[in-house]
N, C-alpha and C positions, 0 to 999 in steps of 0.2 A: 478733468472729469474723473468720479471717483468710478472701479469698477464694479459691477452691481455686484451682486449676489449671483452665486451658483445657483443653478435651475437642476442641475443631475451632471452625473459624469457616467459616459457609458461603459459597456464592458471594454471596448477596445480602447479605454483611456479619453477620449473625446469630452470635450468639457461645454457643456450648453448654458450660454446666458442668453438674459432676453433682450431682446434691441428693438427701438422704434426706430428704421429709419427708410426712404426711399432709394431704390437703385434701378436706375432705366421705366420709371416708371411706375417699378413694382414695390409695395409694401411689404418689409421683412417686420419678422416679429423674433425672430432668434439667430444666436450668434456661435456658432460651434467650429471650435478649435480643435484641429488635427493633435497630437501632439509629435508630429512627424519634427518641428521647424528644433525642437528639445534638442536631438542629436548633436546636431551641427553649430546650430545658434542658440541654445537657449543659456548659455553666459552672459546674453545682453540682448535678447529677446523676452518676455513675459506676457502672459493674459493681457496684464493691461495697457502694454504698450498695443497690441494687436487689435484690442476693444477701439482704445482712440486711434488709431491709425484706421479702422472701419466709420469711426464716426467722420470720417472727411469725406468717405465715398457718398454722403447723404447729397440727397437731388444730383447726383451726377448720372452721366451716360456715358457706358462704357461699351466697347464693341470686344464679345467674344474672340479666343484664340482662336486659330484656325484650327477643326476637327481634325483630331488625330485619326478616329476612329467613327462609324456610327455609334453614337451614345444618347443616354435621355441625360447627359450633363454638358451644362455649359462650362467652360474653362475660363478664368480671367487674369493676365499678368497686367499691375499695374507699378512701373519701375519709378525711380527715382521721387520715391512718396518722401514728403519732408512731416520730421517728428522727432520735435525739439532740439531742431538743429544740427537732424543727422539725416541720412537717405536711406533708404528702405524699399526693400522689391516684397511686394504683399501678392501671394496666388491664392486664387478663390474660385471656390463655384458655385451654382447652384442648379434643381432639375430644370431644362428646359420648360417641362408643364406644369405650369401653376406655382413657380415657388414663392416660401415662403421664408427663408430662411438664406442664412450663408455661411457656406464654409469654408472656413481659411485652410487651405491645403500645406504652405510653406509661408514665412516668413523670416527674411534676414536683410 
């Protein structure tokens, strides 16, 4: 799958594309990238390994991390993800009310 097109990149570096896809029920329409996973892994991490590694989570159901803290965000680690024949741990969130979107916190 090709990666779309950039939508904006924020001030804090954050890069926003768009996504059709369902998680837990909920309709996302956008896909925003930390660039925190750069540091450590982006020698063999990229957008668009991160974009198709999101596109797996479609129609699934995932159960939240456990709360670290009271927050309006949900946390999600999902480990040993396969993508193209390698394994990958993908952290994500999104707000508890009403989201629309998701954000990948870390991938490596």
């Amino acid at each position: 799958m090709p990666l779309p097109p950039l939508i904006t990149t924020t001030p804090e570096g954050r890069r926003i594309y768009p996504l059709e896809i369902t998680i837990n029920s909920k309709k996302l329409s956008r896909l925003i990238i930390d660039p925190h996973f750069e540091k450590k892994h982006g020698n063999y991490v990229n957008d668009k390994l991160i974009w198709e590694s999101v596109q797996q989570l479609n129609n699934g159901f995932f159960l939240p991390d456990p709360p670290k803290t009271l927050s309006t965000w949900q946390y999600f680690t999902i480990e040993n993800m396969l993508h193209k024949g390698k394994y990958y741990c993908l952290v994500w969130c999104w707000k508890k009310e009403n989201p629309n979107y998701i954000g990948i916190v870390n991938c490596y």
